[in-house]
N, C-alpha and C positions, 0 to 999 in steps of 0.2 A: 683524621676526620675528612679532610679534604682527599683521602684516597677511595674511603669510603660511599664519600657521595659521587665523586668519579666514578665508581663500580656501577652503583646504583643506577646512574643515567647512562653510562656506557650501555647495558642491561638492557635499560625500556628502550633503547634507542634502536636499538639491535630485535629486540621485541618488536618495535612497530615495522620492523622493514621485510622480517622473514616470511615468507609468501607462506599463507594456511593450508596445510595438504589433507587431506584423508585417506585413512587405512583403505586397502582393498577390500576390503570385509565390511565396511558401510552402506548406508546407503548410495544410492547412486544420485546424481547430481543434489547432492545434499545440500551444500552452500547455497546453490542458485533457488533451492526450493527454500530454506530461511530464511533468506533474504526478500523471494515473494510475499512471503508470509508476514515476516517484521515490516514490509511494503503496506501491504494490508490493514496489519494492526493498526498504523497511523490512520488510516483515511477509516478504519473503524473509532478509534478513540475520537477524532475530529469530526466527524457526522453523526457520533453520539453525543456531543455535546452539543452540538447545534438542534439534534434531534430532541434532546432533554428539554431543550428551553423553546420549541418551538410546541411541546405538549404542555406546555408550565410544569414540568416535570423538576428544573432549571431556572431561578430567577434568571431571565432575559438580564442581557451585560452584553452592551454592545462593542467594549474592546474586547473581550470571551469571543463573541460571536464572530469579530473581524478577524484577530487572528485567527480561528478555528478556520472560516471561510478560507484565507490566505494560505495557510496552512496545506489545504486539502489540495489549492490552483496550485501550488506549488510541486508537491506529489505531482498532479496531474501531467505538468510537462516533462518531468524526471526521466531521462531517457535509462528505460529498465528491461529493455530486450533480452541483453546479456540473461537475466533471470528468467527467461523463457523457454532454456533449448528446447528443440526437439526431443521427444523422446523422457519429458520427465513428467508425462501425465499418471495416471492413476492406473491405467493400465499397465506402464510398466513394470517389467519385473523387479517385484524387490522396492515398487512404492504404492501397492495396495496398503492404504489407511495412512501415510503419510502426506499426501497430495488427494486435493479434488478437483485437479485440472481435467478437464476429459479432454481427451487426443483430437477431438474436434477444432479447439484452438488453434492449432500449427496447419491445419487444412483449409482453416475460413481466416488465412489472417489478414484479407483486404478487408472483411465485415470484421473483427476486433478493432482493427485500425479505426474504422466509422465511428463503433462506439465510443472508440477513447476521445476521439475528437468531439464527439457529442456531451461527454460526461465532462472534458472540460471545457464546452462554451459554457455547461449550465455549471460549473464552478465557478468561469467568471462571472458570470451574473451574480452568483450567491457571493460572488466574493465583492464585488460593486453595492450590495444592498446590505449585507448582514449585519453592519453597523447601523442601518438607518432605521431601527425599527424590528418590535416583534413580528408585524404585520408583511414588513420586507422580508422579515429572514423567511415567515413561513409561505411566502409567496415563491419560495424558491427553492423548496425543499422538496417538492413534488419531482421537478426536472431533473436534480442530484438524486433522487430514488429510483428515477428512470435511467439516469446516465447509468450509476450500479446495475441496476439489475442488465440492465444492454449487453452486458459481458457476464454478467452473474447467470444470468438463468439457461444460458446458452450451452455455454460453454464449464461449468465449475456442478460439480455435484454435489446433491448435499449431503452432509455430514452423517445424518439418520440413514 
């Protein structure tokens, strides 16, 4: 038994350390574009839930609301460049319908930098108030819809 669970964690051990590679036949920067993505999902799932309760969509819950808030500020400082090369916008070969970066991005990155620092002052604010009230969270949801779209409508195409 005891050699058996030796294998076992030898195993995952060895599992967690081996660096992920991808076939030459994949997409191209495939990891760095999941990762944007799974980036994404969170600060969707987190400002869906804020956004739920700021429509009463969501009984208002202001530890919900706080961490959600927290949540998002958190994302916001995550240093996530490594997920942005060059060269993995939508344009690229071989990520037409996997990505809706437009190649804009990598050319105007002193104005993405603006926005991101925009989208997180107005997290910190939402992250300072979300707890204090329906009226607080939705007093700050306007700014976090602006901070998004700053980088959304610019730079990311949509999906249709």
């Amino acid at each position: 038994m005891k050699t058996f669970l030796l294998v076992i964690f030898a195993t995952a051990a060895l599992s967690a350390t081996t660096p992920v590679t991808f076939a030459q036949d994949e997409v191209p920067f495939q990891n760095q574009i999941e990762a944007r993505q799974s980036f994404m999902k969170i600060y969707r799932f987190n400002i869906g839930m804020l956004g739920a309760m700021a429509k009463g969509e969501l009984p208002y819950d202001a530890e919900q609301a706080s961490a959600a808030a927290n949540n998002l500020l958190a994302a916001s400082k995550m240093s996530n460049g490594a997920m942005w090369p060059a060269g993995s916008d939508m344009n690229s070969e071989g990520l037409e319908g996997v990505t809706w970066a437009k190649p804009d991005i990598w050319t105007n990155f002193p104005e993405v930098g603006e926005k991101s620092r925009a989208l997180t002052e107005a997290l910190e604010s939402m992250a300072a108030a979300a707890g204090d009230g329906l009226g607080a969270l939705r007093s700050n949801m306007g700014a976090v819809g602006d901070g998004c779209k700053g980088c959304h409508e610019p730079f990311r195409a949509s999906k249709d």
